[in-house]
N, CA, C and O atoms as a Tripos MOL2 file, in Angstrom:
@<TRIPOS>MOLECULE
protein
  308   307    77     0     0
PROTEIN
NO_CHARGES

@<TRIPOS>ATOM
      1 N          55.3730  -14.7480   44.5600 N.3       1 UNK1
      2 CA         55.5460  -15.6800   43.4760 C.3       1 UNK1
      3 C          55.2430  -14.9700   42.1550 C.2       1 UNK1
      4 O          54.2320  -14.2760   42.0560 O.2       1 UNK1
      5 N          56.1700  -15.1410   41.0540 N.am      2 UNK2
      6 CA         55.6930  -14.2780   39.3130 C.3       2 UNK2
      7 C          55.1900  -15.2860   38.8260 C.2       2 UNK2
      8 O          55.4440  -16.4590   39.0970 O.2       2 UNK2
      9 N          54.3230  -14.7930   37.9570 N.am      3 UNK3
     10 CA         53.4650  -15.8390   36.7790 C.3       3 UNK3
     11 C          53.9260  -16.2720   36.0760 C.2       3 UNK3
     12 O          53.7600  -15.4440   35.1800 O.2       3 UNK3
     13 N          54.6300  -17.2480   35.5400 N.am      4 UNK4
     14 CA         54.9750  -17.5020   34.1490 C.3       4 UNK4
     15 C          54.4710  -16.8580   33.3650 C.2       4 UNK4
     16 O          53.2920  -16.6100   33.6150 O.2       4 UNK4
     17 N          55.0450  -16.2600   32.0530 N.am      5 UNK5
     18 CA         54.5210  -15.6480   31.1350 C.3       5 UNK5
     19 C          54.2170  -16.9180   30.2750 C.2       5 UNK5
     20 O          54.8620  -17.9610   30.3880 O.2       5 UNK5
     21 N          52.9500  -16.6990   29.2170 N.am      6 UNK6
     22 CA         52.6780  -17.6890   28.5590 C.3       6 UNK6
     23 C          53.1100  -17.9340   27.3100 C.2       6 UNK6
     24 O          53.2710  -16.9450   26.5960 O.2       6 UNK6
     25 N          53.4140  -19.3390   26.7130 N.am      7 UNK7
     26 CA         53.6690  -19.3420   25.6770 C.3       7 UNK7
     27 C          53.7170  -18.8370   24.5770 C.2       7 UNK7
     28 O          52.5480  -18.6970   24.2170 O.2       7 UNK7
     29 N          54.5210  -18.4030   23.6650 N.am      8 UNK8
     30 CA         54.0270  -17.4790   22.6240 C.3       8 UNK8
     31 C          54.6840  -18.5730   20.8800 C.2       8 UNK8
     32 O          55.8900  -18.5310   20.6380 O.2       8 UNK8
     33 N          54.0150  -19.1610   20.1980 N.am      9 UNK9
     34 CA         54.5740  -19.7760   19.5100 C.3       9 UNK9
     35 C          53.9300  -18.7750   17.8600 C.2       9 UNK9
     36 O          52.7700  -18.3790   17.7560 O.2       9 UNK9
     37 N          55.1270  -18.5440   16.6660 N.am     10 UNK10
     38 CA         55.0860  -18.0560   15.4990 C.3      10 UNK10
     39 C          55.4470  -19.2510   14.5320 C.2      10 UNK10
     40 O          56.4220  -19.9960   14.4380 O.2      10 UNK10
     41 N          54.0670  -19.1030   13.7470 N.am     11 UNK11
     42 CA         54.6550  -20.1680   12.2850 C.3      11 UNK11
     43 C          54.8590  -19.1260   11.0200 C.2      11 UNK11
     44 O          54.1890  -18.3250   10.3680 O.2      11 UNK11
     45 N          55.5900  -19.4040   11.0550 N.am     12 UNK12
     46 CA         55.4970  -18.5510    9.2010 C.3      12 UNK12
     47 C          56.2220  -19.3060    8.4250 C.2      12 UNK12
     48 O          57.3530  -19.7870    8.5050 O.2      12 UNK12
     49 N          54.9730  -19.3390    7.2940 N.am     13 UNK13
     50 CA         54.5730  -19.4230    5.9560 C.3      13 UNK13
     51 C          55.2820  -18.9520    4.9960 C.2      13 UNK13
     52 O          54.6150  -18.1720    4.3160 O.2      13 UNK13
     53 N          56.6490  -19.1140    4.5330 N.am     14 UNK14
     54 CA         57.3010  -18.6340    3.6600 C.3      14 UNK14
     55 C          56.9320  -19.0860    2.1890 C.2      14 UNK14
     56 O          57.5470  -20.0800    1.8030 O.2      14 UNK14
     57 N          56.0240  -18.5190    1.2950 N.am     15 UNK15
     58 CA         55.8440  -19.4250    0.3840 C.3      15 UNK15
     59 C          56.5820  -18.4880   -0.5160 C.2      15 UNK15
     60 O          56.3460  -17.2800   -0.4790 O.2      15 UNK15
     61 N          57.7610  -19.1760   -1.5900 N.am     16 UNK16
     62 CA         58.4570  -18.3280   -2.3800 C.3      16 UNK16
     63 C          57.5660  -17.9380   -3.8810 C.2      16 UNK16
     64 O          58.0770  -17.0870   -4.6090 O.2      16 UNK16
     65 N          56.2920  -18.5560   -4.2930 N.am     17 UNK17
     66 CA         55.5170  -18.2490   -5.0020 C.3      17 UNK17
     67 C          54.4570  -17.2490   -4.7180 C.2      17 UNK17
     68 O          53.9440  -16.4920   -5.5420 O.2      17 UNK17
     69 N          54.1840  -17.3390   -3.4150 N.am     18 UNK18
     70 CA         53.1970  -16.2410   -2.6460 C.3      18 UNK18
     71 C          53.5140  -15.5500   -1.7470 C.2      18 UNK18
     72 O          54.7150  -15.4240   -1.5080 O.2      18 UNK18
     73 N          52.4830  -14.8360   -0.9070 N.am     19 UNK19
     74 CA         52.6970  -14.3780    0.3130 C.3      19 UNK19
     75 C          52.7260  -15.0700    1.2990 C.2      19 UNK19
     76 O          52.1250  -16.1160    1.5450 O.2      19 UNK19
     77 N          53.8880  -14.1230    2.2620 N.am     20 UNK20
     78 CA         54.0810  -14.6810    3.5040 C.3      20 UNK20
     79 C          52.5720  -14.7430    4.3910 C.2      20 UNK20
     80 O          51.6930  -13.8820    4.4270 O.2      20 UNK20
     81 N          52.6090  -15.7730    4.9210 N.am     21 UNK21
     82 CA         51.4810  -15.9410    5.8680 C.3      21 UNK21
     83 C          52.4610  -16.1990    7.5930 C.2      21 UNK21
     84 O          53.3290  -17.0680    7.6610 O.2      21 UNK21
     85 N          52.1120  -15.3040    8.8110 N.am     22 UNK22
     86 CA         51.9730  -15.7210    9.4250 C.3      22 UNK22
     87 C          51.0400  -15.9560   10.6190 C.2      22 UNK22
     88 O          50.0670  -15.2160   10.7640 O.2      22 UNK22
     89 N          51.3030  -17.0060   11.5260 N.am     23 UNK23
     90 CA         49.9680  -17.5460   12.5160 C.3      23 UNK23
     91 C          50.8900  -17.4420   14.0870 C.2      23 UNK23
     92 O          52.0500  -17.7540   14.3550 O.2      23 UNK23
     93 N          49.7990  -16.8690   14.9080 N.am     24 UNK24
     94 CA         50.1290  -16.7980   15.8890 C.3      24 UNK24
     95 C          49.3070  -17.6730   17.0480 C.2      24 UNK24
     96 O          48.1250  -17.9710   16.8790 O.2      24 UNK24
     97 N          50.0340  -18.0450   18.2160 N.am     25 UNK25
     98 CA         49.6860  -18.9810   18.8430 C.3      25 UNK25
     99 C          50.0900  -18.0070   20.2900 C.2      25 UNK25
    100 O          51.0230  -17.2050   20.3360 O.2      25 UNK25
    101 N          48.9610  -18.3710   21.6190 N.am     26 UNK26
    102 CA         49.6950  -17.7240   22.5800 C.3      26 UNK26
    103 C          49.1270  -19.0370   23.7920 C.2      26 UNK26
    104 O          47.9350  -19.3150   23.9250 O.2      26 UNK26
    105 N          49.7560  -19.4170   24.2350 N.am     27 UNK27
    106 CA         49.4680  -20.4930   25.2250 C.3      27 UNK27
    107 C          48.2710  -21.6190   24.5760 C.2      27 UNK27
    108 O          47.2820  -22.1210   25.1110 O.2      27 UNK27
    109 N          48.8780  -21.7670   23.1040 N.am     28 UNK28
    110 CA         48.7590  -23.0650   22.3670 C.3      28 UNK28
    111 C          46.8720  -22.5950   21.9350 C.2      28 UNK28
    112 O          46.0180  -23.4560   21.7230 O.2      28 UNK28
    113 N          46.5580  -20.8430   21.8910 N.am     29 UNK29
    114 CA         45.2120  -20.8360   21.4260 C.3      29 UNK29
    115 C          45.5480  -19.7010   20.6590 C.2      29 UNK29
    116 O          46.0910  -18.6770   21.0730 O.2      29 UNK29
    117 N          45.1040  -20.0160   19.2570 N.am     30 UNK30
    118 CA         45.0000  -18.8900   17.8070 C.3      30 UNK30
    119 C          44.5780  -16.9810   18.5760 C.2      30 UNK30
    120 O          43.6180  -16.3970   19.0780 O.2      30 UNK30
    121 N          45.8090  -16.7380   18.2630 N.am     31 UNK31
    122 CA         45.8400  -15.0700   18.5510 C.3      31 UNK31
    123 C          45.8870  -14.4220   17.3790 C.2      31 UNK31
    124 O          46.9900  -14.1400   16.9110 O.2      31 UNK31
    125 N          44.9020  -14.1320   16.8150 N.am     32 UNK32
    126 CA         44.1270  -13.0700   16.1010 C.3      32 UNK32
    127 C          44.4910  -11.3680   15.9310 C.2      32 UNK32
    128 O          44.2760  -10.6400   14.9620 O.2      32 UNK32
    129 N          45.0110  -11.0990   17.0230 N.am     33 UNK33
    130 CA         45.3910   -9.3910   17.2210 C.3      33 UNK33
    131 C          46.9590   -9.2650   17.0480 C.2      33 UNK33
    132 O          47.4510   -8.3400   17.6940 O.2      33 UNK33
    133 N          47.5720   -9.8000   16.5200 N.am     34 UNK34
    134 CA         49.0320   -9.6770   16.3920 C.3      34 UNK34
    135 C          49.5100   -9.0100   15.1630 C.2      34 UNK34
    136 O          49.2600   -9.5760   14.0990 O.2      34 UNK34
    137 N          49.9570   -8.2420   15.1530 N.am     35 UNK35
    138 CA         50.6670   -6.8760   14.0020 C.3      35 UNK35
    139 C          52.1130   -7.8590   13.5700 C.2      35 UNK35
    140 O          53.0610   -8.0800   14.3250 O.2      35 UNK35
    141 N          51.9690   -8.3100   12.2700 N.am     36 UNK36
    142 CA         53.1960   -8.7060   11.4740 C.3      36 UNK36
    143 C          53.7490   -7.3410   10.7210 C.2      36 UNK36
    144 O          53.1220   -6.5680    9.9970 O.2      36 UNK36
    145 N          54.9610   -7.3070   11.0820 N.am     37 UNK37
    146 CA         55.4720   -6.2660   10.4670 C.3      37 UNK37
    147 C          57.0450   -7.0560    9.4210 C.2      37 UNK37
    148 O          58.0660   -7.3140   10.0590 O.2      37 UNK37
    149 N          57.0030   -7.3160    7.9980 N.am     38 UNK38
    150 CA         57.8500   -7.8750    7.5560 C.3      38 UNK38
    151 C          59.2550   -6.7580    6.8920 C.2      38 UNK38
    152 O          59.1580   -5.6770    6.3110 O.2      38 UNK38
    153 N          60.3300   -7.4530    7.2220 N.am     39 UNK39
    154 CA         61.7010   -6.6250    6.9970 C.3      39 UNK39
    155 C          62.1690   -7.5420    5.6800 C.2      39 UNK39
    156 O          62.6810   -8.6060    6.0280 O.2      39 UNK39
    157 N          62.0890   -7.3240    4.1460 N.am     40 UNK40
    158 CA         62.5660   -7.9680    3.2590 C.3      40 UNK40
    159 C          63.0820   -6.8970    2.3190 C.2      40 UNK40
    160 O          62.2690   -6.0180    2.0310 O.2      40 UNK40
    161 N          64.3630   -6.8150    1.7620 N.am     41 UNK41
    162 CA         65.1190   -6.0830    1.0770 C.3      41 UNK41
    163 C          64.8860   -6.8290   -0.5310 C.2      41 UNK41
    164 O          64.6930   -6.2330   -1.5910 O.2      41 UNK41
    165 N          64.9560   -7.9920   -0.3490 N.am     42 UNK42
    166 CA         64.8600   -8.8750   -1.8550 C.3      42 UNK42
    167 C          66.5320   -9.0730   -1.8780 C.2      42 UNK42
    168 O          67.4320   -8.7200   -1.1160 O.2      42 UNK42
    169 N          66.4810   -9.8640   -3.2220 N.am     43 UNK43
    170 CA         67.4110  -10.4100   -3.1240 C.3      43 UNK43
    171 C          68.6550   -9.5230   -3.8750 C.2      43 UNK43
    172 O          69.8060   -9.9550   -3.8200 O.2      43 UNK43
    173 N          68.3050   -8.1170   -4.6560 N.am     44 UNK44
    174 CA         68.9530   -7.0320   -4.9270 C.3      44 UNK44
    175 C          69.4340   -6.2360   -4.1870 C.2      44 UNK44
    176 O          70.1320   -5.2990   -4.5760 O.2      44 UNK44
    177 N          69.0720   -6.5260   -2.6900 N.am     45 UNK45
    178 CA         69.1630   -5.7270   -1.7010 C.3      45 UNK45
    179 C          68.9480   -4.1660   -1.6480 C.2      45 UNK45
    180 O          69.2700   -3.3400   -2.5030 O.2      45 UNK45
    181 N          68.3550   -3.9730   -0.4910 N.am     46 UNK46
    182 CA         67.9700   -2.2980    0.0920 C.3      46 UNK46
    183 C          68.2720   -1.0670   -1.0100 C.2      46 UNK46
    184 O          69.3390   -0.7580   -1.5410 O.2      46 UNK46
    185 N          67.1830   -0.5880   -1.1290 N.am     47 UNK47
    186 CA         67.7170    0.7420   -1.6470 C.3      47 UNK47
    187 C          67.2630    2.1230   -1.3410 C.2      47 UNK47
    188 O          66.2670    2.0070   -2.0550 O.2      47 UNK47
    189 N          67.1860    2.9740   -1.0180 N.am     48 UNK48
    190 CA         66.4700    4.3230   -0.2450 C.3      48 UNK48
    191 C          65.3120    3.8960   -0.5650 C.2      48 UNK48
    192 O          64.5700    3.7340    0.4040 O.2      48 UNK48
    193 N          64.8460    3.6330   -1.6450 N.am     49 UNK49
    194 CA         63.0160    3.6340   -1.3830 C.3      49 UNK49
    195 C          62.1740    2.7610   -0.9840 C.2      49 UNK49
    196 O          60.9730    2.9240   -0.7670 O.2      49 UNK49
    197 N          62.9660    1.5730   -0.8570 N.am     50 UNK50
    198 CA         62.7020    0.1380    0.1200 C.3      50 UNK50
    199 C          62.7430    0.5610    1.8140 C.2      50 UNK50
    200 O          61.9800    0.2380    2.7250 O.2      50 UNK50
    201 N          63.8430    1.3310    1.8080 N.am     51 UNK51
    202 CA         63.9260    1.6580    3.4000 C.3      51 UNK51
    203 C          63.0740    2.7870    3.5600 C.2      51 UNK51
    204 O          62.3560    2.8500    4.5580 O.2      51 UNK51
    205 N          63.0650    3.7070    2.6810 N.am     52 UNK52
    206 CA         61.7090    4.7840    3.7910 C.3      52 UNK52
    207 C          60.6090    4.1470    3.5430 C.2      52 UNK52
    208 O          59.7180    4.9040    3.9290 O.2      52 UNK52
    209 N          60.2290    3.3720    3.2010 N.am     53 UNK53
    210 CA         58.7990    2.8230    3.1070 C.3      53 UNK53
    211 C          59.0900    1.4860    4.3230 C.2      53 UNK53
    212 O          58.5290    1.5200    5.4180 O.2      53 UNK53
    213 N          59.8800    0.5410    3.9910 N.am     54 UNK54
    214 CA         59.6380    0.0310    5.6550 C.3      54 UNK54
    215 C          59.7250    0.2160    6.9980 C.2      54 UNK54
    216 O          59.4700   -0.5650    7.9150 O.2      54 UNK54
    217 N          60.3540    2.0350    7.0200 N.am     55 UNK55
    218 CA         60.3640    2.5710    8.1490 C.3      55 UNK55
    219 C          59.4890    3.7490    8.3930 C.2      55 UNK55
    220 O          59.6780    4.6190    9.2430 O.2      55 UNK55
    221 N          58.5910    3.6780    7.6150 N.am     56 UNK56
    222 CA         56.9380    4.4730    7.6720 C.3      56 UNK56
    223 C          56.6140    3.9540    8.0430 C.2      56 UNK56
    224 O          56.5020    2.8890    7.4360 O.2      56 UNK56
    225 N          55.8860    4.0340    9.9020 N.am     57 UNK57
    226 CA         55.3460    3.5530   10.5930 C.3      57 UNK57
    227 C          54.0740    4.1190   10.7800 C.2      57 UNK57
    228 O          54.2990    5.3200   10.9300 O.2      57 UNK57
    229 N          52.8940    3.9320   10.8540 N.am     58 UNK58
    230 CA         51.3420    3.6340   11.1860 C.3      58 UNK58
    231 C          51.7790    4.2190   12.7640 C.2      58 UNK58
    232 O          52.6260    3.8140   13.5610 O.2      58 UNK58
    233 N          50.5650    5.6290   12.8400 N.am     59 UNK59
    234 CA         50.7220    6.0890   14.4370 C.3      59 UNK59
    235 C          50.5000    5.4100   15.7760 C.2      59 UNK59
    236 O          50.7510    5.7900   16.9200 O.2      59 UNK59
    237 N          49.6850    3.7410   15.0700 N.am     60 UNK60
    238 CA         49.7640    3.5400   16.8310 C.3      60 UNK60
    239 C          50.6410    2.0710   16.7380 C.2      60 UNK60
    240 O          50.1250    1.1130   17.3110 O.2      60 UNK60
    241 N          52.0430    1.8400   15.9870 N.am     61 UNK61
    242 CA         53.1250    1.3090   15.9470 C.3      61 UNK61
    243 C          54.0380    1.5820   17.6620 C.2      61 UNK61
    244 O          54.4060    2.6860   18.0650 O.2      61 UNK61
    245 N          54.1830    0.5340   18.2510 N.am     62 UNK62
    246 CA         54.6610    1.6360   19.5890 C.3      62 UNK62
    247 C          56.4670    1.6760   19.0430 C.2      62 UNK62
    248 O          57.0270    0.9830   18.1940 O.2      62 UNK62
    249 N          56.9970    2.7370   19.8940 N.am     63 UNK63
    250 CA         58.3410    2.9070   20.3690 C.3      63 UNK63
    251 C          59.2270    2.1210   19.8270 C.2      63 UNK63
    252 O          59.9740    2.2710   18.8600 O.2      63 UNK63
    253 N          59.0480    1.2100   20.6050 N.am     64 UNK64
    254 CA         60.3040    0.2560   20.3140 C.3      64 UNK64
    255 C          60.1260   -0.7470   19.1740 C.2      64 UNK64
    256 O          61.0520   -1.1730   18.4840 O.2      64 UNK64
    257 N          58.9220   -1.0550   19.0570 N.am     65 UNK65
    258 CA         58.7310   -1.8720   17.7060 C.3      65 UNK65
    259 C          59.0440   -0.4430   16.6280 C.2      65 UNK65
    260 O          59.2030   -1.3740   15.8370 O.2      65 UNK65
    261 N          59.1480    0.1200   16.2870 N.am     66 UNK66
    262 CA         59.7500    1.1760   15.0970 C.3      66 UNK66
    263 C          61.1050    0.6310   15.0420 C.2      66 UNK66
    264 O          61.7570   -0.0130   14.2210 O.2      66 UNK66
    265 N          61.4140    1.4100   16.9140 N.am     67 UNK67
    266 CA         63.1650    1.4560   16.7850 C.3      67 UNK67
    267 C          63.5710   -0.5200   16.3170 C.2      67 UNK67
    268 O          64.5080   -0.6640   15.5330 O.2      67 UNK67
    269 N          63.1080   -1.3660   16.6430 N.am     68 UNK68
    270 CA         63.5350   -2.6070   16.1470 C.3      68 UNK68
    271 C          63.7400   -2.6020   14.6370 C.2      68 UNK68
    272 O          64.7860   -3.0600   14.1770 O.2      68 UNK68
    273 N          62.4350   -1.9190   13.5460 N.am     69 UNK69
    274 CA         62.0100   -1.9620   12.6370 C.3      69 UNK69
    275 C          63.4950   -1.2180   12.0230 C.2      69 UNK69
    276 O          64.2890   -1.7340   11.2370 O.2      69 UNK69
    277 N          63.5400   -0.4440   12.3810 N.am     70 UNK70
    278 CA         64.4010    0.8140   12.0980 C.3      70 UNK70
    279 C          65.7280    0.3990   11.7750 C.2      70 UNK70
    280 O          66.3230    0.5590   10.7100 O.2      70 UNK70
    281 N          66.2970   -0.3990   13.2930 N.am     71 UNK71
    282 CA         67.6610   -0.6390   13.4590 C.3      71 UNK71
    283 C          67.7740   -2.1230   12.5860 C.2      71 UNK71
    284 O          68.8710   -2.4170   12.1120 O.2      71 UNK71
    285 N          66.7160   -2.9530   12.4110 N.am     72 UNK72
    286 CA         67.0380   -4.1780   11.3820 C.3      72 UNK72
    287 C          67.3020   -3.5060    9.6760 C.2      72 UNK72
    288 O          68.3420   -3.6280    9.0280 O.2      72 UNK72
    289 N          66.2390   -2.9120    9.3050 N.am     73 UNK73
    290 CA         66.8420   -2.3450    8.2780 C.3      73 UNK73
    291 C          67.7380   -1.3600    7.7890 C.2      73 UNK73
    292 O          68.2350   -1.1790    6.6780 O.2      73 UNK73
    293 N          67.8290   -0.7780    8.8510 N.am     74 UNK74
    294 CA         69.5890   -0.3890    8.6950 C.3      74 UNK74
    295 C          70.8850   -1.3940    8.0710 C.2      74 UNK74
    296 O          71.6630   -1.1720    7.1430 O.2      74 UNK74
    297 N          70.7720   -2.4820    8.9150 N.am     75 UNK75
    298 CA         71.6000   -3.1720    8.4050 C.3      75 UNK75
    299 C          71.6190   -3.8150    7.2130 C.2      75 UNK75
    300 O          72.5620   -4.5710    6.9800 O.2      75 UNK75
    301 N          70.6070   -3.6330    6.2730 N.am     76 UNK76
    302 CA         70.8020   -3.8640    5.1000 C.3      76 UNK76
    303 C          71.0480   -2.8400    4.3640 C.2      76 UNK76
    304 O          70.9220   -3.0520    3.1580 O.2      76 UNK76
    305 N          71.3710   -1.7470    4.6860 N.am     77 UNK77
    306 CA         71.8140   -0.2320    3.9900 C.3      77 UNK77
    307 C          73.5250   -0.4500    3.6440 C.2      77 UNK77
    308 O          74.1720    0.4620    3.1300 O.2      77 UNK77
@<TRIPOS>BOND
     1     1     2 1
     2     2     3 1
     3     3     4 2
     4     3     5 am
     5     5     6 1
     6     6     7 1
     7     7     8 2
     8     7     9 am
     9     9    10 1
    10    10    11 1
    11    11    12 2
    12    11    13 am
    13    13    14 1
    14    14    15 1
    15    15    16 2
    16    15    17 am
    17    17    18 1
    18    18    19 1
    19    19    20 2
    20    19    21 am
    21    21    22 1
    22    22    23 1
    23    23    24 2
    24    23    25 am
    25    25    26 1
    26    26    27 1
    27    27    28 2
    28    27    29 am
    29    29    30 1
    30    30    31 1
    31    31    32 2
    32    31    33 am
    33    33    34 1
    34    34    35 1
    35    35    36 2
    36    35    37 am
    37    37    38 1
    38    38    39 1
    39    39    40 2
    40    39    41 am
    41    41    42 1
    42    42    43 1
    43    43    44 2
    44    43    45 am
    45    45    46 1
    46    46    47 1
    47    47    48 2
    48    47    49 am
    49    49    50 1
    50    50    51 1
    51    51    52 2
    52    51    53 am
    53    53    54 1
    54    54    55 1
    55    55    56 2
    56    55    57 am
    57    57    58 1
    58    58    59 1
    59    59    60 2
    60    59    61 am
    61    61    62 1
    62    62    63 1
    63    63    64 2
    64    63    65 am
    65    65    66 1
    66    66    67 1
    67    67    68 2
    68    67    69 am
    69    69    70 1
    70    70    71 1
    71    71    72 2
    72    71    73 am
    73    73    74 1
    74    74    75 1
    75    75    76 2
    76    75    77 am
    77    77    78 1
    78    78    79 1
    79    79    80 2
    80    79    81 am
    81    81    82 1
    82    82    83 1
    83    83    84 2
    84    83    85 am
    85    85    86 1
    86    86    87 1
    87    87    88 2
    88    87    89 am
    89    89    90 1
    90    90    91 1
    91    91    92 2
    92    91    93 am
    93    93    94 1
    94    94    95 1
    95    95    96 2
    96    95    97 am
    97    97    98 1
    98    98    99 1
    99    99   100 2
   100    99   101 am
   101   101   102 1
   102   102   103 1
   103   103   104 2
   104   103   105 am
   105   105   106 1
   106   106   107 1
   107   107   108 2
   108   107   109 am
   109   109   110 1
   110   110   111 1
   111   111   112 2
   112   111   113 am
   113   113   114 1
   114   114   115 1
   115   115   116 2
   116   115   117 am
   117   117   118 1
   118   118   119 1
   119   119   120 2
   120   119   121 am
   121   121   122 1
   122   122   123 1
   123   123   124 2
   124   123   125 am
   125   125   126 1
   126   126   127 1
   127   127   128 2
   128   127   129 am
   129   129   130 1
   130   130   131 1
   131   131   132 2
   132   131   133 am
   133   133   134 1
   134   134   135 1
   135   135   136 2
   136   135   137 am
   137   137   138 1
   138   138   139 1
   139   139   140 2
   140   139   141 am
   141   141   142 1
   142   142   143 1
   143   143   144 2
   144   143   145 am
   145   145   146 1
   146   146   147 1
   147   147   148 2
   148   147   149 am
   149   149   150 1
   150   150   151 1
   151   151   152 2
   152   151   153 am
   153   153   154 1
   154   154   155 1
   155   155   156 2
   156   155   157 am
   157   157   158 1
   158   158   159 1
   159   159   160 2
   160   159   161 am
   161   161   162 1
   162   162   163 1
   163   163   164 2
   164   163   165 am
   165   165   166 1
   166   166   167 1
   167   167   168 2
   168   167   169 am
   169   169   170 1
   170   170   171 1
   171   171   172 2
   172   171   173 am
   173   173   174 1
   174   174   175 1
   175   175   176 2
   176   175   177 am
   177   177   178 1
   178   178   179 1
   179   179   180 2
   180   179   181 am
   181   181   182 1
   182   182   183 1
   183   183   184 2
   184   183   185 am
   185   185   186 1
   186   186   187 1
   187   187   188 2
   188   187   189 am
   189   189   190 1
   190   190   191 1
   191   191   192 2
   192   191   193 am
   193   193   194 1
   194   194   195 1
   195   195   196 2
   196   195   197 am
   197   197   198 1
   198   198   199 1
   199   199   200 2
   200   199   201 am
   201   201   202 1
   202   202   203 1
   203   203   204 2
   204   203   205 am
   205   205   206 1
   206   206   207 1
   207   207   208 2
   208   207   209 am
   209   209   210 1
   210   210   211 1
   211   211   212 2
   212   211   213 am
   213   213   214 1
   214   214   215 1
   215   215   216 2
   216   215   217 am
   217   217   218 1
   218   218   219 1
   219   219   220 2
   220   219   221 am
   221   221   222 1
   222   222   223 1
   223   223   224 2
   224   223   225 am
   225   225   226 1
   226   226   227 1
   227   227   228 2
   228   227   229 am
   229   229   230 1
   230   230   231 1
   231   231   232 2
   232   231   233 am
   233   233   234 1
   234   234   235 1
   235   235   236 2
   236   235   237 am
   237   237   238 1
   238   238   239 1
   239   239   240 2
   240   239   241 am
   241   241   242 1
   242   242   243 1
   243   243   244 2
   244   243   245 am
   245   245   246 1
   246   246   247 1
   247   247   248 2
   248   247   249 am
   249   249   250 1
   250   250   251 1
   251   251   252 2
   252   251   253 am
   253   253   254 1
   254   254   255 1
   255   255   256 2
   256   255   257 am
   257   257   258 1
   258   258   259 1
   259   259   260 2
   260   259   261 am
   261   261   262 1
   262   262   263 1
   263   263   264 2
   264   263   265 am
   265   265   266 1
   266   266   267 1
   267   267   268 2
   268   267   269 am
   269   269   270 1
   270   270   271 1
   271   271   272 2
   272   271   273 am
   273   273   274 1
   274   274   275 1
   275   275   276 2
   276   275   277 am
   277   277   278 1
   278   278   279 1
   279   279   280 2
   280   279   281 am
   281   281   282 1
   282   282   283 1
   283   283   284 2
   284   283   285 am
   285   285   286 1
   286   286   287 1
   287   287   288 2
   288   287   289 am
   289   289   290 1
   290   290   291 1
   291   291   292 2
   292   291   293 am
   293   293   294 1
   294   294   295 1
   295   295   296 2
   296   295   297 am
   297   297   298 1
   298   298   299 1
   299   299   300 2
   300   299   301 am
   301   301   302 1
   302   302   303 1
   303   303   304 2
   304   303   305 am
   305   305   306 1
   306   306   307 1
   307   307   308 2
@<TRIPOS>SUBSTRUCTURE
     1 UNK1         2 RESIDUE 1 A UNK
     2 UNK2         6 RESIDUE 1 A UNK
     3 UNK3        10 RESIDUE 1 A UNK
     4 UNK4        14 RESIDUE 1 A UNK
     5 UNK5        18 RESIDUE 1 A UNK
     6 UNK6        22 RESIDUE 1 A UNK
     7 UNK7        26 RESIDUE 1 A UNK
     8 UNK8        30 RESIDUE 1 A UNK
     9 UNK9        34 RESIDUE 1 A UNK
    10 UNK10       38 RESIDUE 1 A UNK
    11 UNK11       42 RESIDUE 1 A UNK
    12 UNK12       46 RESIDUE 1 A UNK
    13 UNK13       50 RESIDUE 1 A UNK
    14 UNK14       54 RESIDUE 1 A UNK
    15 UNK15       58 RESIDUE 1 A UNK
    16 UNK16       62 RESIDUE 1 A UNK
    17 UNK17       66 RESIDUE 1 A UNK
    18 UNK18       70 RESIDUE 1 A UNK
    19 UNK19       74 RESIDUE 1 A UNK
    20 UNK20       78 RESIDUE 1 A UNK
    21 UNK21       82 RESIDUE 1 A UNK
    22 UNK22       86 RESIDUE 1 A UNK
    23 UNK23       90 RESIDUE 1 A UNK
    24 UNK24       94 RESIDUE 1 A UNK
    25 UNK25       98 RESIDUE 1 A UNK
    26 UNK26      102 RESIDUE 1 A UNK
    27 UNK27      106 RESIDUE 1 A UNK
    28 UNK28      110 RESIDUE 1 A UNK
    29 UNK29      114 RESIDUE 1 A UNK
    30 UNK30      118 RESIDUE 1 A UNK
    31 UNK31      122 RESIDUE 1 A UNK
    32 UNK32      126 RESIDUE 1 A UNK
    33 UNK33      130 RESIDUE 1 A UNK
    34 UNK34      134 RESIDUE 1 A UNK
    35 UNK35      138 RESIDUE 1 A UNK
    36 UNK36      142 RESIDUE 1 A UNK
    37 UNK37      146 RESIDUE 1 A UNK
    38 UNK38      150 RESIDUE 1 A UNK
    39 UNK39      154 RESIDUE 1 A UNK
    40 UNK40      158 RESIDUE 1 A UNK
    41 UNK41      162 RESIDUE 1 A UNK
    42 UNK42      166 RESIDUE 1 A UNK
    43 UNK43      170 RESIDUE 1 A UNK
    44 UNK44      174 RESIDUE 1 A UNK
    45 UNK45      178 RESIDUE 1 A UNK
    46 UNK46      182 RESIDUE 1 A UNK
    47 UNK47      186 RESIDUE 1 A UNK
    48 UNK48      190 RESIDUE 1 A UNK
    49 UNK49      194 RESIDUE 1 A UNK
    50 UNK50      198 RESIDUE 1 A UNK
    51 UNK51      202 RESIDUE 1 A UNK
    52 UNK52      206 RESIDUE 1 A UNK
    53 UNK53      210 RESIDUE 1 A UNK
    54 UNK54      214 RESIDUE 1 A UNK
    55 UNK55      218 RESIDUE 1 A UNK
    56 UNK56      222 RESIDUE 1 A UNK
    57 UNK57      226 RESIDUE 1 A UNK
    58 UNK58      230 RESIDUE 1 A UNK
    59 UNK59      234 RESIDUE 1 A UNK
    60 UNK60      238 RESIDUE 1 A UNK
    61 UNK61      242 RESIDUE 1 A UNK
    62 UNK62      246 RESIDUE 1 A UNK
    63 UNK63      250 RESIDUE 1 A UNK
    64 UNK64      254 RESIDUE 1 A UNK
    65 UNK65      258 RESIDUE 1 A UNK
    66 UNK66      262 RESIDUE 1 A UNK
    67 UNK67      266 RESIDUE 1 A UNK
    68 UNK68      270 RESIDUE 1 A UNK
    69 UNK69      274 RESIDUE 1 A UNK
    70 UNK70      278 RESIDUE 1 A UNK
    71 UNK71      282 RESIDUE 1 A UNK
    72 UNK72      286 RESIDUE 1 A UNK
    73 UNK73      290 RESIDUE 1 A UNK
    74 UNK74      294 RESIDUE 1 A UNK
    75 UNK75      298 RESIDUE 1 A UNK
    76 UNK76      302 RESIDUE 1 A UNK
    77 UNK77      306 RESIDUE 1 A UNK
């Protein structure tokens, strides 16, 4: 028999006057250890120095969260 994996619920806080806030929830109890990593170009869109700075990743960023990081902002290039 597999375990259900448990709930994982994200609120975010888009406030267009402030910062984004978000809150994480994992089987409906406040998860504290979760790495927000935000992809925003603005509304001028991407320009080389927007993208090497959101694809400067912190060494213990794993693998595939980069390559996600990576391949979303691509597409605003």
């Amino acid at each position: 028999m597999t375990q259900k994996e448990p709930r994982i619920d994200v609120v975010v806080d888009r406030d267009p006057d402030g910062p984004n806030n978000v809150t994480v929830y994992v089987a409906g109890e406040l998860y504290s250890g979760a790495h927000v990593h935000h992809i925003d170009p603005g509304a001028g869109g991407a320009d080389d120095e927007w993208f090497a700075t959101v694809t400067a990743h912190a060494d213990d960023v794993p693998v595939r969260v980069r390559q996600s990081i990576d391949e979303t902002a691509s597409d605003y290039r």
